[in-house]
SEKOLMAR-938289 format. One record per residue (C-alpha): x, y, z; residue number from 1. Coordinates in nm, 2 decimals. Layout:
residues N
+--------+--------+--------+--------+
:      x :      y :      z : padren :
+--------+--------+--------+--------+
:      X :      Y :      Z :    NUM :
...
+--------+--------+--------+--------+
END
This chain:
residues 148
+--------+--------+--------+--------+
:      x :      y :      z : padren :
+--------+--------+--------+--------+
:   0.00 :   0.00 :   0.00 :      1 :
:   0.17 :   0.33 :  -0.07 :      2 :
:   0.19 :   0.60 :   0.17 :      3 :
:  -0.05 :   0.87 :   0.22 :      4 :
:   0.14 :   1.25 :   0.23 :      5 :
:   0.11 :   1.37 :   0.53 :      6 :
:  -0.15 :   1.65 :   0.60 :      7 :
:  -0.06 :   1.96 :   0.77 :      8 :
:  -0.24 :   2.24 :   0.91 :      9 :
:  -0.16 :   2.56 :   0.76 :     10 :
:  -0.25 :   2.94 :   0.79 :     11 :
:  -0.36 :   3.06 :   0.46 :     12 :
:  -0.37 :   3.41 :   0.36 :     13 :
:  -0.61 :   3.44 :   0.03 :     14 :
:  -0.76 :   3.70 :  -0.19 :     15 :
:  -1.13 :   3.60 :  -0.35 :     16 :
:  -1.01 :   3.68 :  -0.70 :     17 :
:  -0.69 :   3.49 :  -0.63 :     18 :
:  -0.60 :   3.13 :  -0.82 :     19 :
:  -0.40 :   3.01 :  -0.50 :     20 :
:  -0.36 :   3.13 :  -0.14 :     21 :
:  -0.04 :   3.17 :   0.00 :     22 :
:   0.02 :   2.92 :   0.30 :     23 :
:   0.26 :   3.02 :   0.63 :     24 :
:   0.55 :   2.71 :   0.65 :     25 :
:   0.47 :   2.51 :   0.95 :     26 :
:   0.55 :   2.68 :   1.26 :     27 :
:   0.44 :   3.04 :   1.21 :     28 :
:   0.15 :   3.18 :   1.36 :     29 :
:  -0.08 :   3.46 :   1.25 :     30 :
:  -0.28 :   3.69 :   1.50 :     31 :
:  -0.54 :   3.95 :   1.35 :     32 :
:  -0.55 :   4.28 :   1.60 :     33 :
:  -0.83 :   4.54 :   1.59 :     34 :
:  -0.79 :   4.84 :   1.68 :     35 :
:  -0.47 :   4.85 :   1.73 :     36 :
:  -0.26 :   5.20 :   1.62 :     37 :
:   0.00 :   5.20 :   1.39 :     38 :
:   0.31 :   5.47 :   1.42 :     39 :
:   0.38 :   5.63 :   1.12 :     40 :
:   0.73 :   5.67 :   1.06 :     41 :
:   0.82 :   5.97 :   0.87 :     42 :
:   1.10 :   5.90 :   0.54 :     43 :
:   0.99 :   5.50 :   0.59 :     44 :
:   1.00 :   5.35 :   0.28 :     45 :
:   0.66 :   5.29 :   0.11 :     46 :
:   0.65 :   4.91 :   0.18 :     47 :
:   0.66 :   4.97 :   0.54 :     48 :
:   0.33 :   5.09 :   0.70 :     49 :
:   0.47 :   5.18 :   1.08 :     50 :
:   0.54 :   5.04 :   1.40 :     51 :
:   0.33 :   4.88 :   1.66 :     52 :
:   0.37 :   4.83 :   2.03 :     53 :
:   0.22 :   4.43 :   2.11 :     54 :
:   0.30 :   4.29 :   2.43 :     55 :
:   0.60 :   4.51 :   2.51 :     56 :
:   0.79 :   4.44 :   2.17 :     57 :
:   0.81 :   4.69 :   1.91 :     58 :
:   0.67 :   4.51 :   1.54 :     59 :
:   0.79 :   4.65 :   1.18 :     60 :
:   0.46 :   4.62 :   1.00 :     61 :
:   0.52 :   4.59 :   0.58 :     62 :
:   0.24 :   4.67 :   0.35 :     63 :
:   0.09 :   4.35 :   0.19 :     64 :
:  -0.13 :   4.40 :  -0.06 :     65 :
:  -0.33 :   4.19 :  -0.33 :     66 :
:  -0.03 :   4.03 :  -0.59 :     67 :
:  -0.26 :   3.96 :  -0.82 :     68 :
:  -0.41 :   4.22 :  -0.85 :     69 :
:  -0.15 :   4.53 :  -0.73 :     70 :
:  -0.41 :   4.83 :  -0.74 :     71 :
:  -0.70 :   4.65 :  -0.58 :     72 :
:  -0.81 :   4.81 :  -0.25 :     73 :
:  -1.02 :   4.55 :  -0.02 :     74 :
:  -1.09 :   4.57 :   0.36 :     75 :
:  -0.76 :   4.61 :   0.51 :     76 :
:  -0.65 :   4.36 :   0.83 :     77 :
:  -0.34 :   4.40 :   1.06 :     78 :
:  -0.20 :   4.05 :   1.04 :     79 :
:   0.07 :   3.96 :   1.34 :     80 :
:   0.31 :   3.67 :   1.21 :     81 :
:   0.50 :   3.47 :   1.45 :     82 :
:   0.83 :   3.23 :   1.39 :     83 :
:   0.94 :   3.16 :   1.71 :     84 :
:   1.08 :   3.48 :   1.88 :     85 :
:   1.04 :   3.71 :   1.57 :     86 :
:   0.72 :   3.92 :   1.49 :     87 :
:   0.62 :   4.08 :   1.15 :     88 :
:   0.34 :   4.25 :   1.07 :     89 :
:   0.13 :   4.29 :   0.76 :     90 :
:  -0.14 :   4.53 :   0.69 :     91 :
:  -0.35 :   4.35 :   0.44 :     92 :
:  -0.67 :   4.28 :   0.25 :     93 :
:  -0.60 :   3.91 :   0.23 :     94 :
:  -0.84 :   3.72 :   0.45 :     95 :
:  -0.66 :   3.50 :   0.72 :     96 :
:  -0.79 :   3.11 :   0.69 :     97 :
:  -0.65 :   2.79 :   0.82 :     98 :
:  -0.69 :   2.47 :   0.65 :     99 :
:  -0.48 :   2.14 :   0.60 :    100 :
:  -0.22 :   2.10 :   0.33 :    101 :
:  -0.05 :   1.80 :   0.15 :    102 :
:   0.28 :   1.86 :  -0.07 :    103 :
:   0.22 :   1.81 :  -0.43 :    104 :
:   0.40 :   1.74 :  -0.72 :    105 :
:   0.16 :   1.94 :  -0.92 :    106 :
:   0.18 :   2.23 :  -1.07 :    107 :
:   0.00 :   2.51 :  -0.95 :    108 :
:  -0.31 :   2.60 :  -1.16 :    109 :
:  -0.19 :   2.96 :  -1.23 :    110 :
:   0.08 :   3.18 :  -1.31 :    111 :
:   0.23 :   3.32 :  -0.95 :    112 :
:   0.36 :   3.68 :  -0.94 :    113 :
:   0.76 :   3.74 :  -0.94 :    114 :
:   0.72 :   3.93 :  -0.62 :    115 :
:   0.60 :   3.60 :  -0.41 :    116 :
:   0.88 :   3.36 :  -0.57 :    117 :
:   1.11 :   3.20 :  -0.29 :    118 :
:   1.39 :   3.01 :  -0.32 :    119 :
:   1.19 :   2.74 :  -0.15 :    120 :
:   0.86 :   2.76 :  -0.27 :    121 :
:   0.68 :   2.45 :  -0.26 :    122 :
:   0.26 :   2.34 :  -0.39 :    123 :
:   0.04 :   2.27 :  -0.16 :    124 :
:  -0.26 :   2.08 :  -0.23 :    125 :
:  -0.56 :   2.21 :   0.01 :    126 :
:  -0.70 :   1.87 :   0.21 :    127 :
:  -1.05 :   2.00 :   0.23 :    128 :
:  -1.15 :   2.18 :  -0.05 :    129 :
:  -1.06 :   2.25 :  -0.40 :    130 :
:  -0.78 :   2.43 :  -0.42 :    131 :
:  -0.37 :   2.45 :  -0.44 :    132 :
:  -0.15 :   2.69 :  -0.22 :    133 :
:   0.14 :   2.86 :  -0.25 :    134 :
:   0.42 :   2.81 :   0.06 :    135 :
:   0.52 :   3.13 :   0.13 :    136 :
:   0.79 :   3.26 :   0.40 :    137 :
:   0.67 :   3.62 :   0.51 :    138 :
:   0.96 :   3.71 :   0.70 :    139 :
:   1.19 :   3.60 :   0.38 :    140 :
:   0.96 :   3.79 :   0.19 :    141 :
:   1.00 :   4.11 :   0.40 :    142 :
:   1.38 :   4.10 :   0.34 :    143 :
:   1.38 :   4.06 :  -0.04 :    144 :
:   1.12 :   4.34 :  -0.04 :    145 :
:   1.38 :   4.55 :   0.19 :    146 :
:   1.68 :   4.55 :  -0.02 :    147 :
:   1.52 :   4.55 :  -0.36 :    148 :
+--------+--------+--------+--------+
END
């Protein structure tokens, strides 16, 4: 009998008019915060949206918007990513999701923007409805987008 792939659950940040979401790797968490103020930091660089103050530790917080679809405009989130001791956050339209996730040797069903390639991306088949996802590495992300 061969071997199933294993399942894992992911977080998922998507876009409705997206062909994939992008999946967290294992191990990150995502928090959404309301009403939380952001610091505006005069001569920052237009990627990066301010600061925020969460629990005593200061978070850079990058803009994130829709690859897809660069000039679309949807209801904006403040997403908290955690990797162990690190923070990042994102203010976002994408909507926050978990589901499980299986590797897969597929291809993914549609072209993926240059901005979101990593050196490690991998397909993720979504366990519970139709769909693929695209693992995606936020804070690796936020670096490439730094010194580009």
């Amino acid at each position: 009998m061969a071997a199933q792939p294993a399942t894992e659950l992911r977080v998922l940040l998507s876009w409705p008019e997206a062909p994939v979401s992008l999946a967290l790797p294992s191990g990150m968490s995502c928090e959404i915060l309301f009403d939380t103020p952001l610091a505006h930091l005069p001569g920052a660089p237009s990627y990066v949206a301010g600061l925020i103050n969460r629990q005593g530790a200061v978070i850079t917080v990058l803009l994130c918007g829709n690859p897809w679809q660069p000039n679309a405009l949807g209801e904006q989130r403040l997403l908290v990513i955690t990797r162990g001791r690190e923070r990042l956050g994102l203010r976002t339209d994408a909507q926050p999701d978990f589901a499980p996730t299986e590797a897969t040797k597929d291809a993914l069903p549609a072209q993926i923007p240059a901005g979101l390639h990593a050196r490690s991306a991998r397909a993720l088949r979504l366990v519970d409805r139709p769909g693929f996802a695209l693992e995606w590495d936020p804070f690796e992300w936020g670096r490439a987008v730094a010194f580009t």
